[in-house]
Kinemage of the C-alpha trace (Angstrom):
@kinemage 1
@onewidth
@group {chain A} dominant
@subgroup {mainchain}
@vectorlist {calphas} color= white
{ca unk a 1} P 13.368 -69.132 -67.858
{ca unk a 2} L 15.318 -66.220 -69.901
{ca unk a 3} L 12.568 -63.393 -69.639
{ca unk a 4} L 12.437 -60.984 -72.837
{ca unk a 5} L 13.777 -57.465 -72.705
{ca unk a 6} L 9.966 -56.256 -72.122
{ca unk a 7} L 9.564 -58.275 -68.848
{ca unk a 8} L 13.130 -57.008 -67.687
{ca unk a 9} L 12.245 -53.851 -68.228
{ca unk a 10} L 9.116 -53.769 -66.059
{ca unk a 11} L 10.961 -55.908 -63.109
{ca unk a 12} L 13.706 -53.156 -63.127
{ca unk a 13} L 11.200 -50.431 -63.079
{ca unk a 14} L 9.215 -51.836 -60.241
{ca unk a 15} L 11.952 -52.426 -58.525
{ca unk a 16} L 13.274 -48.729 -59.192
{ca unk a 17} L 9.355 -47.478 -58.278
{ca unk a 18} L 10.088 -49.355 -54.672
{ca unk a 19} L 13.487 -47.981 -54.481
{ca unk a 20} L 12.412 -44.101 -55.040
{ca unk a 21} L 9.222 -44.573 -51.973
{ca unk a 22} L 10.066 -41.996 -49.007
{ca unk a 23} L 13.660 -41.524 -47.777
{ca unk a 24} L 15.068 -44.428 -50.061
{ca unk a 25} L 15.363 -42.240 -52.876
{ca unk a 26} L 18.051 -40.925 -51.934
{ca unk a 27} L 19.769 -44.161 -50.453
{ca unk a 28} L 23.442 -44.148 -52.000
{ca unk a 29} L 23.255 -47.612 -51.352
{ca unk a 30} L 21.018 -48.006 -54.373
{ca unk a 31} L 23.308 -45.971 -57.137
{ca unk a 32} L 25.138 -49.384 -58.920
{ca unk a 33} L 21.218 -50.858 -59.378
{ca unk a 34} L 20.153 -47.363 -61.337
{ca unk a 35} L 23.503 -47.030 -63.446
{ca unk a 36} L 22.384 -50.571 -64.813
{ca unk a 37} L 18.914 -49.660 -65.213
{ca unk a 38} L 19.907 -46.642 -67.541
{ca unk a 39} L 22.688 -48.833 -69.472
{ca unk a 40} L 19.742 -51.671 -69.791
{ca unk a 41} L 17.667 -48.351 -71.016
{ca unk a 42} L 19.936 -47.109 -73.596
{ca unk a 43} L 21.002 -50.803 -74.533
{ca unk a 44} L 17.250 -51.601 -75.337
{ca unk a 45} L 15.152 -48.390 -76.056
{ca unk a 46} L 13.135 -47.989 -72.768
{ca unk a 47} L 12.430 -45.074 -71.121
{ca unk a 48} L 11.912 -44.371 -67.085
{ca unk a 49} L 12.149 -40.705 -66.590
{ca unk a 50} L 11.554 -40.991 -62.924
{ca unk a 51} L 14.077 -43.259 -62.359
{ca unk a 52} L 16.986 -41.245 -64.321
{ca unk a 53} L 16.238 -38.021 -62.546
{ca unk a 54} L 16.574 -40.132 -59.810
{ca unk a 55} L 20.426 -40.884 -60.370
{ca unk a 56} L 21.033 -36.708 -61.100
{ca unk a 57} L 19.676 -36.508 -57.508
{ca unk a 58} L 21.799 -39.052 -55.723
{ca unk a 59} L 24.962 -37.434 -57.577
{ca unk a 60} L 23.506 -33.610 -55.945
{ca unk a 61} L 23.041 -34.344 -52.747
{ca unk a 62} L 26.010 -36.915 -52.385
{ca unk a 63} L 28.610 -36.404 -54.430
{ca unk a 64} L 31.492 -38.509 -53.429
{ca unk a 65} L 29.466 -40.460 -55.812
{ca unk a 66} L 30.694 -38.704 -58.925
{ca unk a 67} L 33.272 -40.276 -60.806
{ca unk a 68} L 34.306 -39.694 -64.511
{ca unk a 69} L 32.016 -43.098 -65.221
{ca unk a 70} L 29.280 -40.674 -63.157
{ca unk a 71} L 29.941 -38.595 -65.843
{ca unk a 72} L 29.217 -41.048 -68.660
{ca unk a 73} L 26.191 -41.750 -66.982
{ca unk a 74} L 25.005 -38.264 -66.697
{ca unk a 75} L 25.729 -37.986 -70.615
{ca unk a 76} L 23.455 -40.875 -71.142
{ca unk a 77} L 21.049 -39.531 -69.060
{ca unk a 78} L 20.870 -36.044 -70.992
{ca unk a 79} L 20.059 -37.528 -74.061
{ca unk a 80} L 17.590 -40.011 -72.985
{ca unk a 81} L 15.781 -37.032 -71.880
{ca unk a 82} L 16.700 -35.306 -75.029
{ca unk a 83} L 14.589 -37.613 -76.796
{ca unk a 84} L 11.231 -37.137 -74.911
{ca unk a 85} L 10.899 -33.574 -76.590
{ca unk a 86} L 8.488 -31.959 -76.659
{ca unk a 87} L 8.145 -32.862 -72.769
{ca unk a 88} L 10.307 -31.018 -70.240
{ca unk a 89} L 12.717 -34.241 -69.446
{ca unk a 90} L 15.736 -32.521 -70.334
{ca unk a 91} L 15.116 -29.142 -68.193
{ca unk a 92} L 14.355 -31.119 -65.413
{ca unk a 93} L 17.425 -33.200 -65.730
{ca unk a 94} L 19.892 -30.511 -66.815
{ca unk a 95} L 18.384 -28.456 -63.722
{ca unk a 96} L 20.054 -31.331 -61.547
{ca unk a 97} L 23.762 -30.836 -63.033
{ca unk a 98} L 26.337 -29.449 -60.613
{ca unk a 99} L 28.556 -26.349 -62.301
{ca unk a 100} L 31.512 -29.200 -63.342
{ca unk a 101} L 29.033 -31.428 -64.819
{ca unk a 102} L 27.453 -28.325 -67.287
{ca unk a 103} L 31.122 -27.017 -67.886
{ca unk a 104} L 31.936 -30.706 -69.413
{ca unk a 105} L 32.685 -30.626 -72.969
{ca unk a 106} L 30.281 -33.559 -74.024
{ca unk a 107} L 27.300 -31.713 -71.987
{ca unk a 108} L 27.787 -28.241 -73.778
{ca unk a 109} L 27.984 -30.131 -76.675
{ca unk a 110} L 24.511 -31.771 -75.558
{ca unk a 111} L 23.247 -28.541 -74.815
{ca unk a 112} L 24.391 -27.285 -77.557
{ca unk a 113} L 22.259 -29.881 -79.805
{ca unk a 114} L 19.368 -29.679 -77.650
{ca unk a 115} L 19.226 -25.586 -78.499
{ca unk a 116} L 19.547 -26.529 -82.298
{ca unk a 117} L 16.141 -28.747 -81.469
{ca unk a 118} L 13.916 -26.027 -79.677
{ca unk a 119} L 14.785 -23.449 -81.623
{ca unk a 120} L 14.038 -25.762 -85.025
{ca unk a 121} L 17.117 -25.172 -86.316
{ca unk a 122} L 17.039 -28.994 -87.905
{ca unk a 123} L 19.483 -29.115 -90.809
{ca unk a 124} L 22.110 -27.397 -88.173
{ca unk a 125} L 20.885 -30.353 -86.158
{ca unk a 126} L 21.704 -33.118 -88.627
{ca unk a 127} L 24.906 -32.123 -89.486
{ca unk a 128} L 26.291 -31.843 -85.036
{ca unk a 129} L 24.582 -35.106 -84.045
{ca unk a 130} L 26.454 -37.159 -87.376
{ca unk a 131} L 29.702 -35.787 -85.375
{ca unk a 132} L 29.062 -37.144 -82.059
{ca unk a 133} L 29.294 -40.861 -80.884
{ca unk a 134} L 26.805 -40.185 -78.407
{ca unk a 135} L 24.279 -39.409 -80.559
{ca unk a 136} L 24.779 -41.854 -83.548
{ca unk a 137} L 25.115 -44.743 -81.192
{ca unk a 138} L 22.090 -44.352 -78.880
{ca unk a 139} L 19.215 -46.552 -80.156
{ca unk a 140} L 16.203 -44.564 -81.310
{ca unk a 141} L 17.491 -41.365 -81.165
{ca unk a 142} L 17.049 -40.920 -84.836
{ca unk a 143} L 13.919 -41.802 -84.908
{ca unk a 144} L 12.748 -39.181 -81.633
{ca unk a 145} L 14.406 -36.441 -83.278
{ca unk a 146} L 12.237 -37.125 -86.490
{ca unk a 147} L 9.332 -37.645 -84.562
{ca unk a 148} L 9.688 -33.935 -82.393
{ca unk a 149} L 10.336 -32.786 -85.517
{ca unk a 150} L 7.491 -33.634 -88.066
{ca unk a 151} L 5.105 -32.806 -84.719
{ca unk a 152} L 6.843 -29.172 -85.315
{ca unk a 153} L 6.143 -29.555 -88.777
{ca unk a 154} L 2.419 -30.343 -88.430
{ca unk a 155} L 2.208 -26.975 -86.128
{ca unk a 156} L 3.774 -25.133 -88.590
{ca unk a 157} L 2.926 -26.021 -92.348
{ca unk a 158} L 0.128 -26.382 -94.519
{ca unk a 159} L 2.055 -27.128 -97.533
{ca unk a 160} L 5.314 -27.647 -97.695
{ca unk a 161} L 8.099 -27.935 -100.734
{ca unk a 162} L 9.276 -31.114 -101.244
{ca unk a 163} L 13.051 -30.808 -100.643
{ca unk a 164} L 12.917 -28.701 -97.703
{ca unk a 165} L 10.856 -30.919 -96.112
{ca unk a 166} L 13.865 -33.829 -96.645
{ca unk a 167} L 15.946 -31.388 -95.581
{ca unk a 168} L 14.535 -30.795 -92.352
{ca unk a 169} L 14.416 -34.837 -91.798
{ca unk a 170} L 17.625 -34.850 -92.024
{ca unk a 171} L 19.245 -38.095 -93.860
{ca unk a 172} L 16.905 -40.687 -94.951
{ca unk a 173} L 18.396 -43.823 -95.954
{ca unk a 174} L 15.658 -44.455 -99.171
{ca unk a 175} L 13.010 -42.595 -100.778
{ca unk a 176} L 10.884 -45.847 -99.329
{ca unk a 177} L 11.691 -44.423 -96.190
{ca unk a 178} L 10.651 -40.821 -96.807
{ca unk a 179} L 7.156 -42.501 -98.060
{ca unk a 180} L 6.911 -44.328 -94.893
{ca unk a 181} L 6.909 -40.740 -92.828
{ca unk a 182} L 4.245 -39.299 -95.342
{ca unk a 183} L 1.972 -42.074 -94.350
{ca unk a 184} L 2.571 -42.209 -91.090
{ca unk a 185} L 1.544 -38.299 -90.481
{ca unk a 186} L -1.134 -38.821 -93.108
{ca unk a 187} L 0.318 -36.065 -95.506
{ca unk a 188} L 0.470 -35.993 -99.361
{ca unk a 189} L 2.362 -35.012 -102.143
{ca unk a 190} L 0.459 -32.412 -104.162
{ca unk a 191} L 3.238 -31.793 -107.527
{ca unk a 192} L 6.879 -30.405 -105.762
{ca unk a 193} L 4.948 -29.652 -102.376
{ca unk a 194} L 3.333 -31.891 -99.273
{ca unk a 195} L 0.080 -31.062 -98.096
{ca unk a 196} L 0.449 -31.050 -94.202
{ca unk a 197} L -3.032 -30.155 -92.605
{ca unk a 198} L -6.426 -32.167 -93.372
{ca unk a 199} L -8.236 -33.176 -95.918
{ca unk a 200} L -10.765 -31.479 -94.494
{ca unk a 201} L -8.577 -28.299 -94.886
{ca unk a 202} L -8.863 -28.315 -98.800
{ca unk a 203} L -12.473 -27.494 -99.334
{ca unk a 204} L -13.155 -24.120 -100.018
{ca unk a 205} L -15.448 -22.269 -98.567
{ca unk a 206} L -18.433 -21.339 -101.115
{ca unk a 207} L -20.549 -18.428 -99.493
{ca unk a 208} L -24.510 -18.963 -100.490
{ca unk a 209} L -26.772 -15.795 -100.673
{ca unk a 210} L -30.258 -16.735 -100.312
{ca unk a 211} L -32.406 -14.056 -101.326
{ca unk a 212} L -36.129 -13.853 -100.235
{ca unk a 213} L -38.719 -11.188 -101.365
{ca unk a 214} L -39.903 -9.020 -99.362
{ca unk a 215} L -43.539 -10.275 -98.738
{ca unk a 216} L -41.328 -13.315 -97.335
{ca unk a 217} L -39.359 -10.923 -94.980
{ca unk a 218} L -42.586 -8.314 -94.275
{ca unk a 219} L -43.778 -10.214 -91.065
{ca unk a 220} L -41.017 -11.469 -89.285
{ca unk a 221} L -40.163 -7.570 -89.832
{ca unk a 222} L -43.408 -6.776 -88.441
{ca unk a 223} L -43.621 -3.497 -91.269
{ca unk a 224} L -46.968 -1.415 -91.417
């Protein structure tokens, strides 16, 4: 029976969950079953942060482990993590990273990208990731960076123009496309601009004076 990449997924993981109990964590023993379980990861668009920390462990406390192909694996790692923003994934993991592994060019160049994402500095974004392999070639990573960024978006806007908007979403392959985001947050073109918040958010508020006279007022007031 050929089982589906869902089923795989969740035999792997248990079998990483039962791997990580007490002192087996760190068994070195395990390292060639958790490099496949982050290629099967990246391969198919699953996620098991656990499990990837994991591997930046082994590496730290043994690392006759480390190879360049450790390296690779480490890269992978990053950006996996990378992708979880806004959750911590990726300060967890880089907190792992001997001083050789940070002073690799491909991991500044990581860090470098994942600065340009916290500090929302998106179009300066799009145009780094478009030059890395890395980046471009890792499946759904696209799509997470739009995601972290329309949740900025939504913190940060009411309304917002049109073409900056596209701008900060970075390259959209049709307009159908751009649409499909709109919907998906719930927002709506209003002329050149997109209304972020709620609908809700659009009705004014009307202030209403009642005015009584005073023979109204006189006894609650108790005057004599």
């Amino acid at each position: 029976m050929v089982l589906s990449p869902e089923q795989q997924f969740e035999e792997m993981r248990e079998e990483a969950y039962f791997c990580m109990e007490g002192l087996g964590r760190l068994n070195p023993e395990k390292v060639d079953f958790y490099i496949d379980y982050i290629k099967f990861q990246v391969e198919h668009g699953f996620y098991d942060g656990d499990a990837n920390l994991n591997i930046l462990k082994l590496y730290q406390f043994s690392p006759d482990l480390i190879t360049r192909s450790s390296i690779d694996i480490v890269h992978l790692i990053l950006v996996k993590a990378l992708m979880q923003l806004p959750k911590e994934d990726y300060v967890f993991c880089r907190a792992q990273l001997s001083q050789d592994m940070i002073d690799d060019n491909l991991t500044k160049k990581i860090d470098d990208v994942a600065t340009l994402l916290e500090t929302c500095l998106f179009p300066k974004f799009w145009s780094v990731v478009q030059e890395e392999k890395i980046f471009s070639e890792m499946a759904g990573f696209v799509e997470a960076a739009r995601c972290f960024i329309c949740h900025v978006i939504q913190l940060t806007y009411k309304n917002i123009e049109i073409d900056f908007l596209k701008q900060l979403l970075g390259p959209l392959s049709t307009d159908q496309e751009f649409d499909e985001i709109l919907e998906r947050h719930s927002w709506e073109v209003n002329g050149d601009s997109v209304f972020i918040g709620h609908k809700e958010e659009m009705v004014e508020s009307k202030e209403i004076v009642e005015k009584m006279p005073i023979e109204v007022v006189r006894p609650l007031l108790a005057i004599r």
